[in-house]
C-alpha positions in Angstrom: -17.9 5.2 -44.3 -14.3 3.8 -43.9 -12.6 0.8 -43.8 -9.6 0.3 -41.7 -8.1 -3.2 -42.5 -5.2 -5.6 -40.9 -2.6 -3.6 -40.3 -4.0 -0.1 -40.4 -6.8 -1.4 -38.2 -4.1 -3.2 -35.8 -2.9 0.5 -35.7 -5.1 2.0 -34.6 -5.9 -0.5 -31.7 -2.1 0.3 -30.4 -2.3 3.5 -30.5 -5.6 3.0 -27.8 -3.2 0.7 -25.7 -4.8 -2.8 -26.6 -2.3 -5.3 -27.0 -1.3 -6.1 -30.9 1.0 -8.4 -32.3 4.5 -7.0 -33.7 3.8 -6.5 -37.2 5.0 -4.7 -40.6 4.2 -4.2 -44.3 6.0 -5.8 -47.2 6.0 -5.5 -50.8 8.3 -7.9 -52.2 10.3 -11.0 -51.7 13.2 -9.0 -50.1 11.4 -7.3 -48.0 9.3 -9.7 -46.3 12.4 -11.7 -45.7 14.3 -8.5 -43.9 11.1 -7.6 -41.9 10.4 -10.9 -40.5 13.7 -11.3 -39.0 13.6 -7.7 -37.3 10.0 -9.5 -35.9 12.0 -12.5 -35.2 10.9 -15.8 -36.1 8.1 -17.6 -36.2 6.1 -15.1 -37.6 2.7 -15.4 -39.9 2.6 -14.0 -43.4 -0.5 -12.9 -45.1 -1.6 -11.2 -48.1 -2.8 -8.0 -47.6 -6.4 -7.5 -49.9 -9.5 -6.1 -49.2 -10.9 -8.3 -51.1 -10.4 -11.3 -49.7 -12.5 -12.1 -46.7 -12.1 -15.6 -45.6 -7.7 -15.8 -46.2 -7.6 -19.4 -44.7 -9.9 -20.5 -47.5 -7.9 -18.9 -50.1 -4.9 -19.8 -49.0 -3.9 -15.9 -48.7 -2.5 -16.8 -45.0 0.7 -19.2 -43.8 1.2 -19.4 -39.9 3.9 -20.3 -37.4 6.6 -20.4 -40.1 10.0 -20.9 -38.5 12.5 -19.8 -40.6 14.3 -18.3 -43.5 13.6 -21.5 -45.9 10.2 -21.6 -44.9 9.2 -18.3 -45.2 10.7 -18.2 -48.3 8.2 -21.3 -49.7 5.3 -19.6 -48.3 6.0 -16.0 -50.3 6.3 -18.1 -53.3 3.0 -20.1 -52.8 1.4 -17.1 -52.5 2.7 -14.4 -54.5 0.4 -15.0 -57.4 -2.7 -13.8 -55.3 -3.9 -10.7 -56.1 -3.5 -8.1 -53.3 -1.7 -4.8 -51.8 0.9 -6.5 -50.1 2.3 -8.7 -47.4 1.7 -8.4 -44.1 3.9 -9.9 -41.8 3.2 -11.2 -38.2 4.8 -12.5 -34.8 3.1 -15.7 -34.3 1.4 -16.1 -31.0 0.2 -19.9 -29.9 -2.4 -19.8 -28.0 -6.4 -20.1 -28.3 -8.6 -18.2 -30.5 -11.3 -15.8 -29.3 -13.2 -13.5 -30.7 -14.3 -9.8 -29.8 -16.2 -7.2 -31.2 -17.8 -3.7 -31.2 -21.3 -2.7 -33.2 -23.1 0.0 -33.0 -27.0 -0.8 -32.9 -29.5 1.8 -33.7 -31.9 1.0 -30.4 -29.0 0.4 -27.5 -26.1 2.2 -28.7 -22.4 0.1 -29.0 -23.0 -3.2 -28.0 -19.7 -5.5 -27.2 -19.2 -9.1 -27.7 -17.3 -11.9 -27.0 -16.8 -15.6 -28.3 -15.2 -18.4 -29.7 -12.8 -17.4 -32.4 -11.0 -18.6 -35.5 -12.3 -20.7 -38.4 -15.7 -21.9 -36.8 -16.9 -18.4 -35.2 -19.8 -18.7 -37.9 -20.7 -22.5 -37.6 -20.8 -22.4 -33.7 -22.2 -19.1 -32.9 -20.7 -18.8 -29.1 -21.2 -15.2 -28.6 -22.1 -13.2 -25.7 -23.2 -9.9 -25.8 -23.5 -6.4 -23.4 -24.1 -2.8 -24.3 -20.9 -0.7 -23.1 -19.6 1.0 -21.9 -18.9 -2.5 -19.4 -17.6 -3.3 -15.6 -15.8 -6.3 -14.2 -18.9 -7.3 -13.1 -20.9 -7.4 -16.6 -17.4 -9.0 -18.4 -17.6 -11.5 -15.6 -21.1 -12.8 -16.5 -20.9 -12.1 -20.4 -17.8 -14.7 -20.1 -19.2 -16.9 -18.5 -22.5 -17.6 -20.9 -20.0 -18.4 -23.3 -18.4 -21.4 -24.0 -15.8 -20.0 -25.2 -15.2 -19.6 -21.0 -14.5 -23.4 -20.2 -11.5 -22.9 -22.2 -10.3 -19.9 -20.8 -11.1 -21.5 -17.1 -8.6 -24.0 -17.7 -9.9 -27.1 -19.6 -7.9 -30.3 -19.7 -5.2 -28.8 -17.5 -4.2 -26.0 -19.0 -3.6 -22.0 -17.9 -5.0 -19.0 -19.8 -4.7 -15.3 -18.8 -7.9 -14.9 -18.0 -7.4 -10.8 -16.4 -5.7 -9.7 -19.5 -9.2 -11.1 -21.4 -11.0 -8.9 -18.8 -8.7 -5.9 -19.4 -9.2 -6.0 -22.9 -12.9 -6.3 -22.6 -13.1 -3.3 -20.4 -10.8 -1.1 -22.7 -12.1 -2.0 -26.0 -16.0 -1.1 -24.5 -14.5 2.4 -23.8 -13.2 2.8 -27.4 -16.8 4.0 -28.2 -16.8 7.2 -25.3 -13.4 8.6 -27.6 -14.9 7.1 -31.0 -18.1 7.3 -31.4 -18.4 6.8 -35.2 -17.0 3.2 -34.9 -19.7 1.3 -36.4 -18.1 -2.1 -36.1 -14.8 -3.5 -34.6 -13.9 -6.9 -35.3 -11.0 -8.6 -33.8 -11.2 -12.5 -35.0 -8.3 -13.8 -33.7 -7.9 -12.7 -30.3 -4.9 -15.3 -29.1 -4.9 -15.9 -25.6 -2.3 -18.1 -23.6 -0.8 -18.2 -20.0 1.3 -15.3 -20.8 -1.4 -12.5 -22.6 -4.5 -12.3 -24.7 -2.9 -10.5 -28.3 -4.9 -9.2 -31.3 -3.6 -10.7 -34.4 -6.2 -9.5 -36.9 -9.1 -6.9 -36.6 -11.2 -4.7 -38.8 -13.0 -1.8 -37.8 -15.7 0.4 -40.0 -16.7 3.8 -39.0 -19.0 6.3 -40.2 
């Protein structure tokens, strides 16, 4: 079995033509500072660690930071957790989805989609569908979440709702060129009137 995390995992999503936010490795102070501004600010700055699960609760993650200055406080709040790295990110505002690939013994891969971000695991808004999918099966599995009424435009505002459905249809193919993917998690998916954008993932295979 084989791990692919952040950024190799983000990799490997690009290279299938899913949309990932522009991203790059750092070491040290000086490089995370060069490689940000080639990303062009705001960008997101995490610690790169397989062993950290939950980064948010560990502090092991700052987001939207706007400059120089700021970037340069958030290294050195953080560069005393143990990892491999820094991973540095364009920040995308938006809303926070979920998406995901497993493969299950009885149906085969099996695709889901949610609410993302910090509460996946307290609210549990997932829907599920064996792939590969069509429009017609990402329509409904939307649509039993509600994850959707956001999406549909709550309180006034506009999402890209096609570019959700396009990325639903190509990540249920992924399986036909991979099948040894055991799981693919993407937790963010950020979504707003522009584009939906991957901005973390993880994906296991055999």
């Amino acid at each position: 079995m084989r791990v692919l995390l952040e950024k190799e995992a983000e990799d490997f999503l690009a290279r299938n033509r899913l949309n990932v936010t522009p991203r790059a490795v750092a070491k040290n102070e000086k490089e995370v500072i060069s490689k940000a501004k080639k990303i062009g600010f705001p960008v997101v700055l995490k610690v790169v660690s397989s062993r950290i699960i939950h980064k948010t609760e560990k502090g092991a993650v700052k987001v939207d930071i706007r400059d120089e200055k700021e970037l340069k406080k958030a290294y050195r709040e953080m560069k005393h957790i143990s990892g491999e790295g820094f991973l540095i990110q364009k920040f995308i505002p938006g809303e926070w989805f979920l998406v995901g690939l497993k493969k299950d013994p009885s149906f085969g891969h099996v695709l889901a989609f949610g609410t993302g971000g910090i509460y996946t695991e307290v609210l549990k808004d997932v829907s599920f569908r064996v792939c590969p999918v069509s429009l017609k099966d990402v329509n409904s599995m939307l649509e039993e979440t509600k994850a959707f009424k956001v999406l549909s435009g709550a309180r006034g505002r506009k999402y890209n709702l096609s570019a959700v459905k396009n990325l639903l249809l190509k990540v249920s193919r992924l399986p036909r060129k991979y099948p040894e993917i055991l799981e693919l998690d993407v937790n963010p998916l950020v979504v707003n009137r522009k584009q939906a954008v991957i901005v973390d993932a993880r994906v296991v295979l055999e």
